[in-house]
Backbone as JSON, one array per atom type, in Angstrom:
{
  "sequence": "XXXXXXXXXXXXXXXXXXXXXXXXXXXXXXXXXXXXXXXXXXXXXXXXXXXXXXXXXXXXXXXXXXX",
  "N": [[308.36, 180.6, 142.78], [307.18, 181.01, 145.83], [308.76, 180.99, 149.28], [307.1, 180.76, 151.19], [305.07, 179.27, 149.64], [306.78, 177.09, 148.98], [307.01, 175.91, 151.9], [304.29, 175.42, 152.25], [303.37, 173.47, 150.35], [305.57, 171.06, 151.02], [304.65, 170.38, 154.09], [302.03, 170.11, 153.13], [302.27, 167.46, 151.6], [303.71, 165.85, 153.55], [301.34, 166.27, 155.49], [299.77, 164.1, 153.93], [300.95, 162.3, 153.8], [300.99, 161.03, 156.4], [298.83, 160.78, 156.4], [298.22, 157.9, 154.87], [300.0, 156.61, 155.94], [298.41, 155.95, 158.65], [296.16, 154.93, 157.54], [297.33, 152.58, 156.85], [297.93, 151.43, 159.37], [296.01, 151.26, 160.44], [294.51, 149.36, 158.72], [296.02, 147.13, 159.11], [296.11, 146.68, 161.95], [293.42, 146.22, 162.58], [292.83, 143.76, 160.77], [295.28, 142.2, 162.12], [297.34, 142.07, 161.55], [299.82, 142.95, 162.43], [303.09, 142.95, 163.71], [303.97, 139.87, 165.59], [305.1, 140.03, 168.02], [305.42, 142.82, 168.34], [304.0, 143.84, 170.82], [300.37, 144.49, 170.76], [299.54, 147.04, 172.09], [301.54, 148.52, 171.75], [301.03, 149.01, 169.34], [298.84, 150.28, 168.6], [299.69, 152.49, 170.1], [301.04, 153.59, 168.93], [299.98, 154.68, 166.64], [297.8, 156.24, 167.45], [299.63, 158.2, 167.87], [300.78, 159.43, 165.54], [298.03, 159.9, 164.98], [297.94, 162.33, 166.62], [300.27, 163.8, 165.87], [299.59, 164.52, 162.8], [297.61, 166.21, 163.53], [298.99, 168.27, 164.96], [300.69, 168.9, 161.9], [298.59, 169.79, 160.51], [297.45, 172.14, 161.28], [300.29, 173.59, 161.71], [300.26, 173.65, 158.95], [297.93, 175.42, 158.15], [298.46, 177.51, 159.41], [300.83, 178.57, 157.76], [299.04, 178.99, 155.34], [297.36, 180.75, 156.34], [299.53, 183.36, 156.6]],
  "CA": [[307.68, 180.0, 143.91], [308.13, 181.85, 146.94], [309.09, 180.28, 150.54], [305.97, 179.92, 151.61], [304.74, 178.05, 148.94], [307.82, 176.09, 149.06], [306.82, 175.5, 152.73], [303.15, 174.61, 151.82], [303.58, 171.98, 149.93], [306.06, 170.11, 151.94], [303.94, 170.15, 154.9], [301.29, 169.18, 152.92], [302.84, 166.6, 151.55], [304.04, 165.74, 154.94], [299.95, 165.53, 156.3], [299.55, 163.19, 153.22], [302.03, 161.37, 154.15], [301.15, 160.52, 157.68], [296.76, 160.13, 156.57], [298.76, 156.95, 154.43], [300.6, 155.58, 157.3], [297.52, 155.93, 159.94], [294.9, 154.18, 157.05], [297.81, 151.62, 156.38], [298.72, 150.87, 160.72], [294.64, 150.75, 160.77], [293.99, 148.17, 158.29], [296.91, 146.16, 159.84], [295.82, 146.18, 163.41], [291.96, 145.74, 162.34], [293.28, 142.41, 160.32], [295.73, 141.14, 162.72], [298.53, 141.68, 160.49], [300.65, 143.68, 163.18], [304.18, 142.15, 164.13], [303.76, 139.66, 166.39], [306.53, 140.61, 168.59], [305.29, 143.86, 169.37], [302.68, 143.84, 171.73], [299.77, 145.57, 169.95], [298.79, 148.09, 172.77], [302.37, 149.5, 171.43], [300.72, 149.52, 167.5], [297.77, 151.25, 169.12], [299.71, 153.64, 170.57], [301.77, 154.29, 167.7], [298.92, 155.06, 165.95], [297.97, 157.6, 168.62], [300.7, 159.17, 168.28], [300.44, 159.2, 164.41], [297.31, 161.25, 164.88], [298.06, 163.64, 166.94], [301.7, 164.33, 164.7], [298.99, 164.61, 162.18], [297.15, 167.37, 163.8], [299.62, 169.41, 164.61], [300.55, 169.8, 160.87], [297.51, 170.48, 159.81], [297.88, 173.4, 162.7], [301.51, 174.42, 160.96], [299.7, 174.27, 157.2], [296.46, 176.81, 158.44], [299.24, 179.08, 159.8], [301.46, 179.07, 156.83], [297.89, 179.56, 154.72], [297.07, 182.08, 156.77], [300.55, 184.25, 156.46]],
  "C": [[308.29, 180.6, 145.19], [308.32, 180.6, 148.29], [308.31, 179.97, 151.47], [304.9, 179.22, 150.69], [305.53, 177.04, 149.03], [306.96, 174.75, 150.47], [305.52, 174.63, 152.97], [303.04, 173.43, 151.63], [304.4, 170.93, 150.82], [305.6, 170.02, 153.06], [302.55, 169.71, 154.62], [301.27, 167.9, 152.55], [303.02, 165.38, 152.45], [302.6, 164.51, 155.43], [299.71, 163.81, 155.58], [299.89, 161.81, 153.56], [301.56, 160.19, 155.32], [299.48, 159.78, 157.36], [297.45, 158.72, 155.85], [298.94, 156.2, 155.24], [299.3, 154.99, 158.22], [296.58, 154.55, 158.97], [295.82, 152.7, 156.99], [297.82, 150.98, 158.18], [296.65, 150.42, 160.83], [294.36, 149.6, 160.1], [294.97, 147.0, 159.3], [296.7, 145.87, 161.36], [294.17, 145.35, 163.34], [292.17, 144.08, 161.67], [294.18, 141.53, 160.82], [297.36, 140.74, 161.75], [299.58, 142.63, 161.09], [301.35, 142.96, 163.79], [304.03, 141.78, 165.73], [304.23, 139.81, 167.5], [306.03, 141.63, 169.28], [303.93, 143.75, 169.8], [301.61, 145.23, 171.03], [299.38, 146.89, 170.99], [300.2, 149.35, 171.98], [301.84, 149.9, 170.07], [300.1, 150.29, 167.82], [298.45, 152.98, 169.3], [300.59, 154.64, 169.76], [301.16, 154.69, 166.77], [298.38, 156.06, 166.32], [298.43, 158.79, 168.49], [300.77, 159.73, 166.66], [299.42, 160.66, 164.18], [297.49, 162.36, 165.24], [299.13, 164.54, 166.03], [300.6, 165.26, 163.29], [298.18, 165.88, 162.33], [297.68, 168.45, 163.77], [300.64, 169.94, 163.42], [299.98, 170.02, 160.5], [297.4, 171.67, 160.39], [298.94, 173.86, 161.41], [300.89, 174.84, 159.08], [298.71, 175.44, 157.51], [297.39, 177.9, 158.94], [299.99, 179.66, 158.88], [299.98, 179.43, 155.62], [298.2, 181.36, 154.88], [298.35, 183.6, 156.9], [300.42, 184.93, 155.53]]
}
């Protein structure tokens, strides 16, 4: 397995990772099941932030593809 397969996978992995988190912070804000404590504009925006993280590995995987 060379080093950019290596790298592949763990950045795909990675995306996987984060589409999990985003579907899991979505059900939980959509149901009201987000800690009451934190003020949800912060869940929102941590969610936000979520996606974009999200983008730019899908960005770093199409470049290691494309190598």
């Amino acid at each position: 397995m060379t080093i950019q397969d290596q790298a592949h996978d763990k950045i795909y992995a990675k995306v996987e990772a984060i589409k999990q988190e985003i579907k899991a912070d979505q059900y939980d804000i959509k149901h009201g099941l987000c800690t009451r404590f934190v003020p949800m504009e912060l869940h929102k925006s941590v969610l936000q932030y979520k996606k974009k993280e999200k983008k730019i590995y899908e960005y770093i995987l199409k470049l290691i593809k494309n190598a």
